[in-house]
Residue, then its C-alpha position, 0 to 999 in steps of 0.5 A: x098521398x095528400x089525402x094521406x096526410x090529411x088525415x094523419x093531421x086529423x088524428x087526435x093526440x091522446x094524454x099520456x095515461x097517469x102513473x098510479x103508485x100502489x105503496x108495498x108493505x113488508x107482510x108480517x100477517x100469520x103465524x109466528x114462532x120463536x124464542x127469547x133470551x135476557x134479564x129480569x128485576x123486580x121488588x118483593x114487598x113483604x108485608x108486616x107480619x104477625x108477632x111471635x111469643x116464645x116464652x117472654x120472647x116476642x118476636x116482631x116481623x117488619x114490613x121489608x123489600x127484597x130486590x131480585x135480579x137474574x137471567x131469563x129465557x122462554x118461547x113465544x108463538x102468536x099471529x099476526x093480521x096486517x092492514x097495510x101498515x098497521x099491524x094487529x096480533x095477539x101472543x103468548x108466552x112461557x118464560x123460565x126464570x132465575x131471579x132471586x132477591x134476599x133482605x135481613x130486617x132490624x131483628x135479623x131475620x132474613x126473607x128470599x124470594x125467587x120468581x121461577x116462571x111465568x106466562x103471559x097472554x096478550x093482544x099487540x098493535x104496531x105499525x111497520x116502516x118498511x122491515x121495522x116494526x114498532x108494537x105495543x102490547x098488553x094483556x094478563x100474567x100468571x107466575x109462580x115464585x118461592x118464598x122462605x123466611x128464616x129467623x134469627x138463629x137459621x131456621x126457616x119456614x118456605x112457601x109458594x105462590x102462584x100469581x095472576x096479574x097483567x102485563x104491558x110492554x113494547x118492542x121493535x121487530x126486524x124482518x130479515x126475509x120473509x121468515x125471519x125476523x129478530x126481536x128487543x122487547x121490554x114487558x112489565x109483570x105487576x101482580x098484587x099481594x098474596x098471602x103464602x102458608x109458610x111450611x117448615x120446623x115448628x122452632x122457626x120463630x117465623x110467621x106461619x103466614x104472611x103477605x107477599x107483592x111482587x112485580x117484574x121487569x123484563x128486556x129480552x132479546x130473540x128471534x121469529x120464524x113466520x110461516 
């Protein structure tokens, strides 16, 4: 027994072994799906338009601005790559959309714009705490929108144009689960002016062309489903 003891004595202690804290991330790597609903604003800047004579009648066409509102809604499908908290993903959308605006210049004349779609194809980076996510994104837009002048005495001549431009905007994302997630965004939608061939009866004392600019706003509300 004391050669027992002895040697128990001469036992080394070892340190205890130190604890190594992997932090965890919420995953929002892969493919998404979802929707959107919300409101949009925007300005369309009608650019000055060429004088119209009709007999000893000339007929002027200032330069004006036509505030559009309206409701909105679309889908969004996209991919995500996570590295730890830092999340990168590209997404496009299509969005359907009801914003109207209308203007009467000095003469009487009146000018509507109605944006009816548009697209947008963007790159995201964002960074997770925990369930939240906070992204940035930017990339191209195509749109299409409605344009009628009418003249003094109510006829009128419409046309339409589809738009290229860019888009930025920004977003907060909350996951629910593993699938799930809910989604407040803001985009802006700049595009430049285009000139729009304007149809319609020969005694409308409008313009037959004429320069149109247009940008959007848009905050929306929805959901993802990840797979």
């Amino acid at each position: 027994m004391a050669c027992s003891l002895a040697g128990a004595a001469d036992l080394e202690v070892l340190p205890a072994e130190h604890v190594i804290y992997v932090p965890t991330y919420f995953q929002w790597g892969g493919i998404y799906v979802g929707g959107y609903l919300g409101g949009g604003w925007g300005t369309a800047d009608w650019a000055e338009g060429s004088p119209i004579t009709v007999g000893n009648t000339t007929f002027l066409f200032p330069s004006v601005n036509a505030s559009m509102r309206g409701l909105l809604g679309g889908a969004q499908v996209g991919a995500n790559y996570q590295a730890e908290a830092v999340v990168f993903g590209v997404e496009a959308d299509l969005t359907g959309m009801n914003l109207k605006g209308h203007v009467t210049d000095v003469f009487g004349n009146q000018y509507r714009s109605t944006a009816n779609w548009a697209a947008t194809f963007t790159g995201r980076v964002g960074y997770t705490v925990d369930r939240l996510l906070a992204y940035g994104k930017i990339g191209m837009a195509v749109e299409q929108d409605s344009e009628t002048e009418i003249d003094g005495s109510g006829n009128g001549k419409a046309g339409t144009a589809t738009r290229y431009g860019w888009t930025a905007g920004a977003g907060l994302e909350y996951g629910f689960d593993k699938h799930w997630s809910a989604v407040v965004e803001y985009d802006y939608l700049g595009f430049l002016s285009q000139l729009i061939n304007f149809n319609g009866p020969a005694t409308a004392n409008v313009p037959a062309q004429r320069g149109v600019r247009l940008d959007i706003h848009r905050a929306v509300v929805g959901a993802n489903y990840r797979f």
